[in-house]
N, C-alpha and C positions, 0 to 999 in steps of 0.2 A: 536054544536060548529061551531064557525066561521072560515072560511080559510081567505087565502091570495094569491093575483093572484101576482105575480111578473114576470116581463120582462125584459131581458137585453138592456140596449140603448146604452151601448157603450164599445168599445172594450177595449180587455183585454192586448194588446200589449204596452208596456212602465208599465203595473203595479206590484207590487211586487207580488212574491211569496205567501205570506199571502192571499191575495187580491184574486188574482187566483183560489187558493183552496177553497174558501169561495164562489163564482161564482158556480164554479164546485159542489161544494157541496150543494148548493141549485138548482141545475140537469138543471144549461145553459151552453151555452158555445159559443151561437151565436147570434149577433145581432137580436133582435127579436124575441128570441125563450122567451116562455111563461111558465109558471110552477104554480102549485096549490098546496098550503101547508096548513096544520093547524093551525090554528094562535095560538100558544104558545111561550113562552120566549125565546127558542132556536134560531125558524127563526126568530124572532124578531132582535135578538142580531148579528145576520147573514147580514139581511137587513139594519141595521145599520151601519155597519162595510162596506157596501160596496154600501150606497146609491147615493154617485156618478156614479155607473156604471149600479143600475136598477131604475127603478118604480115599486111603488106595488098598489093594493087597497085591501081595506078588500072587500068581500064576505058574506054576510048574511048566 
């Protein structure tokens, strides 16, 4: 199965509530920090929802 690298590029100050949670729960919370997930529909829909504030790329 393939992941997904995701990084935060920008902060979380001035964002809603929603927004926030969604950051957190894909396990950043600081400029630059990095995170490796499974690529399934959930973090899809995660990354989605909040791809003004990371980058991702797939992972073989």
């Amino acid at each position: 199965m393939s992941q997904i690298v995701v990084t935060q590029k920008r902060s979380l100050i001035g964002q809603s509530e929603a927004n926030q949670r969604v950051v957190k729960g894909l396990g950043l919370g600081r400029i630059g920090k990095t995170k490796t997930h499974k690529d399934n529909n959930c973090i899809r829909g995660m990354i989605n929802k909040v791809k003004h504030l990371v980058s991702y790329e797939l992972k073989a």
